[in-house]
N, C-alpha and C positions, 0 to 999 in steps of 0.2 A: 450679786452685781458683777464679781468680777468673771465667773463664767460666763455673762450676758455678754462683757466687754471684750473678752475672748474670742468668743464667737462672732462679733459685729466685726471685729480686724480680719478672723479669716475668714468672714465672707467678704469684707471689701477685696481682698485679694483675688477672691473666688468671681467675684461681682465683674471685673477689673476685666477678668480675662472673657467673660459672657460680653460683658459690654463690648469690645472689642470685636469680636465677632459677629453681633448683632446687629453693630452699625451698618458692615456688609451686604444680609440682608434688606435692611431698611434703606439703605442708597439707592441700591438696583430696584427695587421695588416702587419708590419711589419716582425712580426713572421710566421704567418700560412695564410697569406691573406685572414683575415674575418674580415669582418665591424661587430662587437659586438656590435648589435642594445639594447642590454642589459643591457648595460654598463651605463646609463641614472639610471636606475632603481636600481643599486648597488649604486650611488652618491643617489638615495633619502635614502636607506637604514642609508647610511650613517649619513644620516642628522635626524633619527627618533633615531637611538643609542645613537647621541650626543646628541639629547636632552632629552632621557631616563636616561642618565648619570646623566645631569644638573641638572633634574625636579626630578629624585625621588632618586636618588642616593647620592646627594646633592652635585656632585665633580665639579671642577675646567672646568675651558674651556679646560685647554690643557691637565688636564687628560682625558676628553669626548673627544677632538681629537684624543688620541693615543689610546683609548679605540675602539671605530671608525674605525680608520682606522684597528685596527688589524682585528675586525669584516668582513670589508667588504673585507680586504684580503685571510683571509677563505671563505669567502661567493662564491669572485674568483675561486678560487680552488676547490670548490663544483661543479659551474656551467660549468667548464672547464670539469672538470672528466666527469661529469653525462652526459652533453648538449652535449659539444663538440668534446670530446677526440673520441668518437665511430663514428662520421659522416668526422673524418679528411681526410677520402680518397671518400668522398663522392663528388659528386657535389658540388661547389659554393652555389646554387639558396637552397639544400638541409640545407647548414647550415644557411643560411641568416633568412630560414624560420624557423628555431630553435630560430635562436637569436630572432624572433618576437615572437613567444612563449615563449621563458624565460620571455621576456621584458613581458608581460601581465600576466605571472603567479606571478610576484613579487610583481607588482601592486594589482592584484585582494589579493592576500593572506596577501597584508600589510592591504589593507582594511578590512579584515575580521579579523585580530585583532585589528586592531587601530582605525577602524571606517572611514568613508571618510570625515572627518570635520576639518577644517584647526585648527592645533595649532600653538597657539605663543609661540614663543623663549624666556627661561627666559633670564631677564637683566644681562647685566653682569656688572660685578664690576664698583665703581666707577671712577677709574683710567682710564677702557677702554673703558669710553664713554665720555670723555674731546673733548676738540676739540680747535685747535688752529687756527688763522687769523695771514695769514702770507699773506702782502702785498693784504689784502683783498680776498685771496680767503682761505677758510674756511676746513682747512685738521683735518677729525676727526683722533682719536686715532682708532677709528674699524677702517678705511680704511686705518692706516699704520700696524695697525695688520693683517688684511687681506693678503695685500700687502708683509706684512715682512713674514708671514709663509707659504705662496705661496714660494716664492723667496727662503726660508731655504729648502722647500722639493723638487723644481726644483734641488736645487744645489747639495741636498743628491744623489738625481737621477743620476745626471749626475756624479756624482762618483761612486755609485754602476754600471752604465754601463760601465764607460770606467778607470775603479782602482782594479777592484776586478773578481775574475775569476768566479760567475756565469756572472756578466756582458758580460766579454769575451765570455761564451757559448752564450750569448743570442746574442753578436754577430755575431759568427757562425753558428747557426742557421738562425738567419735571410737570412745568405747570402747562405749559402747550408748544410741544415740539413742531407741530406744525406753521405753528408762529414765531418760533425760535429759527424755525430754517428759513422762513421771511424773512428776517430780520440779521442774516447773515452768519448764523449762528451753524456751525457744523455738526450733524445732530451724531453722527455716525462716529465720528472723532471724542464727543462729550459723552458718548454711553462708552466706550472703549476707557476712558480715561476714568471713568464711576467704576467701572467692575475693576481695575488697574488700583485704586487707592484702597476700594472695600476689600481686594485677594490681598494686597500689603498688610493693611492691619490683622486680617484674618493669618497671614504668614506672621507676625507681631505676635497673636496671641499665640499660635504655636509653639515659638522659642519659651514661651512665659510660662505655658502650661507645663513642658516637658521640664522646668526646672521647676515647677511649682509641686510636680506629681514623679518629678524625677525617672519617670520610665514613658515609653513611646511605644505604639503599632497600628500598622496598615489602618484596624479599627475604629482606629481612639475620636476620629471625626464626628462618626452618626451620632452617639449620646449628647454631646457637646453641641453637636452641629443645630440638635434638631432643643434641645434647652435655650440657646441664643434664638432660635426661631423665636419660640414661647417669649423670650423676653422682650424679643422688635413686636410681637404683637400684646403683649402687655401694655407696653408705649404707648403703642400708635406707631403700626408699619407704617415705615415712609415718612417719619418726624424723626430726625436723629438725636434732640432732647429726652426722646422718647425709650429712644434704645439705648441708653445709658443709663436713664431711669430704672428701667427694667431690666440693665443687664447686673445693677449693683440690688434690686429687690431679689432676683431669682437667688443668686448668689448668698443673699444673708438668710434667707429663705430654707435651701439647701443645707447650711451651715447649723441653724439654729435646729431641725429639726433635727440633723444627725446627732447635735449635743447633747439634745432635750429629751431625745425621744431613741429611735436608730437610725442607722445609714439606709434599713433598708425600704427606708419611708419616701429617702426624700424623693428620688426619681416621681414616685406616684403622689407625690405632693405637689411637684413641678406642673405637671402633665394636671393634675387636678387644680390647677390654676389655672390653665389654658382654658381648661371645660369652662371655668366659672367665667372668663372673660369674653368668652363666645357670647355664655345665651344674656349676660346681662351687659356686657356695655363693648360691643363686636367692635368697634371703633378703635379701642384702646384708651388708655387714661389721657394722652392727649391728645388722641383725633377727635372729628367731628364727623356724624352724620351728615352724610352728604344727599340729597336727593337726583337721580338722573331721570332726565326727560327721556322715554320712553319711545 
């Protein structure tokens, strides 16, 4: 029991940072129905701000968080204007091929200034690296900071969607833009502002992962990028209950079978969740089938 207990804390840490990322996809998807295969690659951005902050800047963890994420919230709103704003009456298969372009141009252009050689994460203070045993199993202080500021920016989230009136547009839009822009709602301002909060926390889980895994590179996006997929469509893409659901199941998922079993499972465990959610329930655990008129 207490290896079970073990494993259930680091994967809510693990879970923490998938969710975070998840939600990303699940917003945009939600909004304009595109899998932002790019979004991977704003979370490593993310994660190379925060430790340019740490390392040469000399600041704090949660000023390199908010630093971060504002970063990668512009960075949002670059690749939304430039990438995607111009191909939004295009084809589907035409934007998906754009987000794999984005996705390789971020990569290539982080490498070519930061070199492709793994950095490590400075230490952080001494308070946030304690760890306490509690009934033997062993809860560090990073895994409840993890944990706690996943949980704080989930919760901001969920207020700015359903408290505050861009939330409101966003979700009008989601549900019919063209009747959002009837009704005064500026559609083009509300998907800039969706990709802007989803590339934040996606800069969020950067900071979180590099002191969770303590080292960073150019790569670190794709694996991660494309498991937070797996867990927005566990959910139900486009229900953001959904991609916290599934980004704390991938994550315990991950954790248990690396304990139980090996590390070198869980990847093909992940991905062999994905298969199963396809042919039997493609919707996700909390969407619905939907039927379209033809």
């Amino acid at each position: 029991m207490e290896q079970l207990a073990q494993q259930l804390i680091n994967g809510l840490s693990l879970g923490s940072i998938y969710a975070l990322i998840a939600l990303g996809y699940t917003m945009v998807y939600g909004i304009i129905q595109l899998i932002n295969f790019a979004h991977g690659e704003v979370y490593m951005v993310g994660a190379y701000v925060g430790y340019s902050c740490m390392t040469f800047l000399r600041l704090g963890f949660f000023e390199s968080l908010l630093i971060a994420m504002v970063a990668c919230g512009m960075l949002g709103v670059v690749i939304e204007r430039v990438a995607y704003k111009p191909l939004r009456n295009s084809t589907r298969i035409a934007a998906l091929i754009t987000a794999i372009g984005v996705s390789l141009l971020l990569q290539y252009v982080m490498m070519a200034f930061v070199g492709a050689d793994v950095r490590t994460y400075p230490a952080l203070p001494g308070y946030l690296t304690a760890s306490f045993n509690v009934g033997g199993v062993v809860i560090s202080a990073q895994s409840l900071l993890i944990i706690g500021t996943s949980v704080v920016l989930m919760i901001a989230l969920q207020f700015i969607v359903h408290r505050t009136k861009l939330g409101k547009a966003m979700r009008a839009v989601s549900m019919d833009p063209d009747a959002a822009r009837l009704m005064g709602v500026n559609v083009d301002n509300t998907i800039s502002f969706t990709f802007m909060l989803g590339s934040a926390l996606a800069g969020a889980a950067g900071v979180l992962v590099g002191v969770y895994y303590n080292s960073i590179n150019p790569l670190m996006g794709v694996l991660p990028g494309l498991k937070a997929f797996v867990a927005a469509v566990f959910g139900g893409i486009g229900i953001i209950p959904g991609a916290l659901i599934g980004g704390y199941f991938i994550g315990a998922s991950e954790t248990l079978v690396s304990g139980y079993f090996s590390s070198l499972y869980k990847d093909a465990v992940v991905f062999g969740i994905l298969i199963l959610v396809l042919i039997f329930r493609p919707a996700g655990l909390l969407g619905k089938n939907v039927r379209e008129k033809v």
